[in-house]
C-alpha positions in Angstrom: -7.1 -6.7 25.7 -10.0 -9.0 27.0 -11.5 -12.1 25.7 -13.5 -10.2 23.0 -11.0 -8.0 21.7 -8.9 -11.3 21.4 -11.7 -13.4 19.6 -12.7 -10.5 17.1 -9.0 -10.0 15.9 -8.5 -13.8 15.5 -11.7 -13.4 13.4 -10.3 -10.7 11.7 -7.1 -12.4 10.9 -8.9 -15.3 9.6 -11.2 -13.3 7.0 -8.1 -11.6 5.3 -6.0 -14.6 5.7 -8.6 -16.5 3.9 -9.1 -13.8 1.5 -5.7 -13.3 0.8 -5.4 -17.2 -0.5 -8.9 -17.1 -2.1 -7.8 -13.9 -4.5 -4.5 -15.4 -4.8 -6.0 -19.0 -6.0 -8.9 -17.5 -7.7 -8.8 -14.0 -8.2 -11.2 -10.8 -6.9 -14.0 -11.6 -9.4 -14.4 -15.6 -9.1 -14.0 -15.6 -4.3 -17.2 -14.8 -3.3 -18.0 -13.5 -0.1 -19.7 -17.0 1.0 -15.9 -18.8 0.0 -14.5 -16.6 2.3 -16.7 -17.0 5.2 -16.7 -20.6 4.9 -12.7 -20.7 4.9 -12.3 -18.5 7.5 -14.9 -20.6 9.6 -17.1 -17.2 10.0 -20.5 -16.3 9.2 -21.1 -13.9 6.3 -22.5 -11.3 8.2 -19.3 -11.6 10.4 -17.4 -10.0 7.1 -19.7 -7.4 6.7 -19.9 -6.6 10.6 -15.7 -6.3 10.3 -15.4 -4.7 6.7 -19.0 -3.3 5.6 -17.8 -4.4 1.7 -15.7 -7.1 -0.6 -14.1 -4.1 -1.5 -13.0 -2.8 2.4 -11.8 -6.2 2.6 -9.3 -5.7 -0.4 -8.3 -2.7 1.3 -7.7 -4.6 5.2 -5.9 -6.6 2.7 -3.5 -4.1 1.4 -2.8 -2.8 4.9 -2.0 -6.2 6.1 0.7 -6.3 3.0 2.4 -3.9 3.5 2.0 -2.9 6.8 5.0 -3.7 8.0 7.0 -1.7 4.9 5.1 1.4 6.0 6.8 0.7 9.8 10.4 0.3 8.2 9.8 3.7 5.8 8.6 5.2 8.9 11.5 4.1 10.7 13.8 5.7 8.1 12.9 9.3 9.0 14.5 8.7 12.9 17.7 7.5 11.1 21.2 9.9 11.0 20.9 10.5 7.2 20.3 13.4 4.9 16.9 14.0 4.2 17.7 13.1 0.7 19.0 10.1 1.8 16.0 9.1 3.8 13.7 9.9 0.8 15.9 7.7 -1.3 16.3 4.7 0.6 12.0 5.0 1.6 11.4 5.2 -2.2 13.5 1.8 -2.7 12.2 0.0 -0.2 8.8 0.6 -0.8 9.6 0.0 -4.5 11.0 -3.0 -4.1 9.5 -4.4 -0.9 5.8 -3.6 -2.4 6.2 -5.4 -5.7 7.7 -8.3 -3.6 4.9 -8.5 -1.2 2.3 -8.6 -4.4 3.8 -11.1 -6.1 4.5 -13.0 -3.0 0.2 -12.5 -1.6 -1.3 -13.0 -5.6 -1.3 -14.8 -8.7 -0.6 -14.2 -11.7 -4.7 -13.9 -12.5 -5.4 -11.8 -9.6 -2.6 -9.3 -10.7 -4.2 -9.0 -14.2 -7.8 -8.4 -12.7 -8.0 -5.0 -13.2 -10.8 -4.2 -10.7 -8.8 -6.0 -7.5 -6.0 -4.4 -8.8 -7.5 -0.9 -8.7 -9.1 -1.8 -5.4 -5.5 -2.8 -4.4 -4.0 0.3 -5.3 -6.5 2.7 -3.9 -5.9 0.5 -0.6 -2.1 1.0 -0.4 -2.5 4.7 -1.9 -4.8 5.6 1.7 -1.7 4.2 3.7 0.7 6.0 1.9 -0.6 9.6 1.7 0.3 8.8 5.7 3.8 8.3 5.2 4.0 11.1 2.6 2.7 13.6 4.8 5.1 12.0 7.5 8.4 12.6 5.1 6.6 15.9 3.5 7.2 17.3 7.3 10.5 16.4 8.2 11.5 17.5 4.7 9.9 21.2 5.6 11.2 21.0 9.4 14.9 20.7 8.0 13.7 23.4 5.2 14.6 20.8 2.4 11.2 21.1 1.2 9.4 24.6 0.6 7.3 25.5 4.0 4.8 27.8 1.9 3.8 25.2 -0.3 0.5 23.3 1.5 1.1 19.9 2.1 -1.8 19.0 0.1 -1.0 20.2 -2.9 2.3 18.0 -2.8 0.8 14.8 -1.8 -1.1 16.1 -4.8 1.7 16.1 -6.8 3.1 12.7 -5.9 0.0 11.4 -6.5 0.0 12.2 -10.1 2.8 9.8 -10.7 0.1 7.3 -9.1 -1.5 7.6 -12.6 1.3 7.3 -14.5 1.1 3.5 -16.8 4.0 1.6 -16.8 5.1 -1.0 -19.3 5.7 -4.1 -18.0 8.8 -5.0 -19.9 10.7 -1.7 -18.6 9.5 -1.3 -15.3 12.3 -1.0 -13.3 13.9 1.8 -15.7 10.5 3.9 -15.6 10.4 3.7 -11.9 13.9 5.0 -11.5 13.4 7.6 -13.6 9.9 8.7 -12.0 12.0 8.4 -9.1 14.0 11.0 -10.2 11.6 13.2 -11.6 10.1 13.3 -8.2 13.5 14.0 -6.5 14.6 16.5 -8.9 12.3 17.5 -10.9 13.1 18.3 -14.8 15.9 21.0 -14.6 17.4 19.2 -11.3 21.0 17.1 -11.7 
């Protein structure tokens, strides 16, 4: 890597970092783009140059999260396990690991701001259609999973349960049981 390389990631680093504690402290809607350069010691155009948008930055954001969830979930899928047992154990560590990660990055405000929040989600939703198609494959490679159905169509599927609300007050329970639904569907044990 040479010396720009190196001075554009630190950059980089510095505008989500500084967006990351900006959203946290004072959600999507009240940080400005001029907050964030200013924290992060950058020049606006610096953020646009990197991200094009606020809203790509929410997204670097998201990848930044849970980046390193994605690399254990990927990991998963080289272990000796069932395939079942792969998709189970993925499914709880994203499950648990994600929500962790969000309240860990966010306030309580910038949870219940429904735009960040749907910019959030469309963020992690782009990094995991790339772990679903990873799982969707081994799943058809050890014939666990229906080879004539397109993988599209299933990432489809799973990403119906995307728009699925869930209460706040049972969320745990509904999970599980979407969990299971997507395991077993309705007739299944």
């Amino acid at each position: 890597m040479n010396k720009y390389e190196i001075r554009t990631n630190k950059k980089k680093d510095a505008i989500v970092g500084s967006a990351l504690e900006l959203f946290k402290e004072k959600g999507f809607t009240n940080t400005s783009i001029k907050e964030i350069a200013e924290k992060a010691e950058v020049s606006q155009v610096s953020i646009y140059n990197y991200f094009g948008s606020k809203e790509a930055l929410v997204i670097e954001c998201a990848r930044v999260m849970i980046k390193d969830i994605l690399e254990q979930a990927m990991a998963i899928l080289e272990e000796e396990l069932s395939y079942k047992e792969k998709v189970t154990r993925a499914l709880a560590l994203c499950k648990g690991e994600v929500n962790a990660k969000l309240n860990a990055y966010l306030s309580e405000s910038a949870l219940k701001d429904k735009n960040f929040i749907e910019l959030l989600s469309d963020g992690i939703e782009v990094l995991q259609i790339q772990l679903y198609e990873a799982f969707i494959e081994e799943g058809k490679k050890e014939n666990v999973i229906n080879q004539e159905i397109p993988t599209e169509i299933i990432i489809k599927f799973i990403n119906s349960f995307n728009e699925i609300e869930i209460t706040a007050e049972n969320y745990q329970k509904e999970v599980d049981y979407l969990h299971h639904l997507y395991l077993y569907g309705l007739l299944g044990k």
